[in-house]
C-alpha positions, 0 to 999 in steps of 0.5 A, spaced: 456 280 144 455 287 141 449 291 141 443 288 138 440 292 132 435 297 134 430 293 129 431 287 131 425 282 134 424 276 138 425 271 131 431 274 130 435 271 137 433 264 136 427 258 139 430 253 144 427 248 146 428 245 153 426 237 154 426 236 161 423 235 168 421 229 170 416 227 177 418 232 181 424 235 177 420 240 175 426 246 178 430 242 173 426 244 167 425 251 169 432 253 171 434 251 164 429 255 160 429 261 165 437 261 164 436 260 156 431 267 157 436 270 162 442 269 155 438 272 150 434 267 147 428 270 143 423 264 144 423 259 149 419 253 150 419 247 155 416 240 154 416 236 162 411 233 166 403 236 167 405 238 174 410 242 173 406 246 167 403 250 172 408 252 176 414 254 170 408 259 168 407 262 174 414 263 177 417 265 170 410 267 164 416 268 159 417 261 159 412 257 153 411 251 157 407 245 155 405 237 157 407 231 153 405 226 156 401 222 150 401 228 145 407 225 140 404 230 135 404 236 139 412 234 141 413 233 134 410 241 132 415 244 138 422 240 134 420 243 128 419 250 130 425 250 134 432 252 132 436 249 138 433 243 143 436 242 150 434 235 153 436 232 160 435 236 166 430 231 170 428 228 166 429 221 169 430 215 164 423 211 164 419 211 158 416 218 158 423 219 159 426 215 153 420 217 148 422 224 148 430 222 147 429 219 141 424 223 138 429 229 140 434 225 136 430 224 130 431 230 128 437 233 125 436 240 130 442 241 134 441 239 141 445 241 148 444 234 151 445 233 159 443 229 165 439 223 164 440 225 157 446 222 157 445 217 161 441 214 156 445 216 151 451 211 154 446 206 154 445 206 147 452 210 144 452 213 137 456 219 133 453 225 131 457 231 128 451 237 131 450 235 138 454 238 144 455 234 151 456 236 158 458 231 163 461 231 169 465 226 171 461 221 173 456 221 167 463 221 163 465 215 166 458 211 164 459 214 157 466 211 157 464 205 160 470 206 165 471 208 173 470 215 175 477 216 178 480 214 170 476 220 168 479 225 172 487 222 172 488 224 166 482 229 163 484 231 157 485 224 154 478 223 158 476 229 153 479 226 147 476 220 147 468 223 149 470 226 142 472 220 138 466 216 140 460 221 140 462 226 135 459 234 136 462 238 142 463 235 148 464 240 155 467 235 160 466 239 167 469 240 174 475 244 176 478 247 169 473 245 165 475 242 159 471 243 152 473 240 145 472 239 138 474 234 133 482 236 132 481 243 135 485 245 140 481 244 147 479 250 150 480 251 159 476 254 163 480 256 169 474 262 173 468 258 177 468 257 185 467 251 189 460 255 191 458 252 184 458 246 186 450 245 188 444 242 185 442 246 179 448 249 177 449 244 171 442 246 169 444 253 168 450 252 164 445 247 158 441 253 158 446 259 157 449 254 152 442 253 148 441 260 148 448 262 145 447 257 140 440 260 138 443 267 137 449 265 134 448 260 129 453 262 124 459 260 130 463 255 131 458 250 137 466 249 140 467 257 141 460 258 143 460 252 149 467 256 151 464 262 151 458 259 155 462 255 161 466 262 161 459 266 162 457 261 167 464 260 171 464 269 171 457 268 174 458 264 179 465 268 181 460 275 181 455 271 185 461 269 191 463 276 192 459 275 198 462 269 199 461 262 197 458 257 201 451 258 200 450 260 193 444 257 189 443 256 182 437 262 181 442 267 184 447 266 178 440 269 174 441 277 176 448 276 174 447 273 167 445 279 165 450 284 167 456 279 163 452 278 156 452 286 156 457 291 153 
């Protein structure tokens, strides 16, 4: 990740779009779009509930964020002008919830799916070449239609039937996180810490995935995922230098920034 050019402008470093946050989710939402800035992406918008419009605009103004409910036109112009949509983190899977899925999955942008997005995913599987998921061993387990403990006997094989039957990137979590694509020899991420293991760190990880993904396009999506894991699991591992129980997601964001930078 060289320096950027000295003439460089926002547009230049890609527009992500975070789906995301249902009722009472809305830290869901905003730990996503924020990480997405905190990795460098130009522009980020988010589509989640009215309520937690407000308080994604006052705690962190960068962030574009904007209500859905009965406005398809409108979520339709935020698809169009993105580059990358990342979806999942709180959203719930009731109505409002699948609308949004299958609006985002209409287009052919690319999309970092997690969370809900693929438990309601699991309920309707399909293949696509442009996507990249990121289940931890549970949603795995649905997406597979089988038990938790199968996912995590033997992962590797866990990993290369995710791929098989949903196509794209698929980053399977948990200790050595794995992360594979089609043929590609997988990729293992051995940094990380069990202080990590706390809400919101799932959503972070979309978030720097989707920023990565906006700013380099031109990339392999599976190298890029790798690099995400890496950058996250280094944050983490910065964050714990004063021990790691307690540590909570939005301390990884002041690390981000001294990771991605030469």
């Amino acid at each position: 990740m060289k320096p950027r050019n000295r003439s460089s402008h926002k547009g230049d470093f890609g527009h992500v779009l975070v789906i995301a946050g249902n009722h009472g989710m809305g830290g869901a939402a905003r730990i996503t779009s924020e990480s997405a800035l905190r990795t460098g992406a130009g522009i980020v918008s988010v589509i989640t509930r009215p309520e937690n419009v407000a308080i994604i605009s006052k705690t962190t103004p960068e962030i574009m964020a904007h209500s859905a409910d009965d406005n398809s036109d409108k979520v339709s112009e935020l698809i169009n002008k993105a580059d990358v949509i990342a979806i999942g983190p709180g959203l719930g899977i009731d109505r409002w919830a699948k609308d949004l899925f299958n609006k985002a999955l209409e287009s052919e942008k690319q999309i970092i799916i997690d969370a809900d997005g693929l438990n309601l995913l699991a309920d309707c599987p399909t293949k696509r070449d442009n996507w990249i998921l990121t289940p931890h061993p549970g949603e795995a387990a649905r997406l597979l239609r089988c038990l938790n403990p199968e996912i995590q006997e033997d992962r590797l094989t866990s990993l290369e039937k995710l791929v098989g039957k949903y196509g794209g990137v698929t980053l399977l979590k948990g200790n050595n996180t794995l992360i594979g694509a089609g043929e590609e020899i997988p990729f293992v991420i051995t940094a990380g810490n069990p202080g990590m293991s706390t809400a919101g760190m799932g959503d972070l990880l979309t978030g720097i995935i989707a920023a990565l993904c906006s700013q380099f396009k031109q990339v392999n999506p599976n190298i890029l995922t790798a690099l995400a894991a890496y950058i996250h699991a280094l944050a983490g591992d910065q964050a714990a230098k004063s021990g790691e129980r307690g540590i909570i997601a939005t301390d990884l964001f002041k690390e981000l920034k001294h990771i991605i930078n030469p």
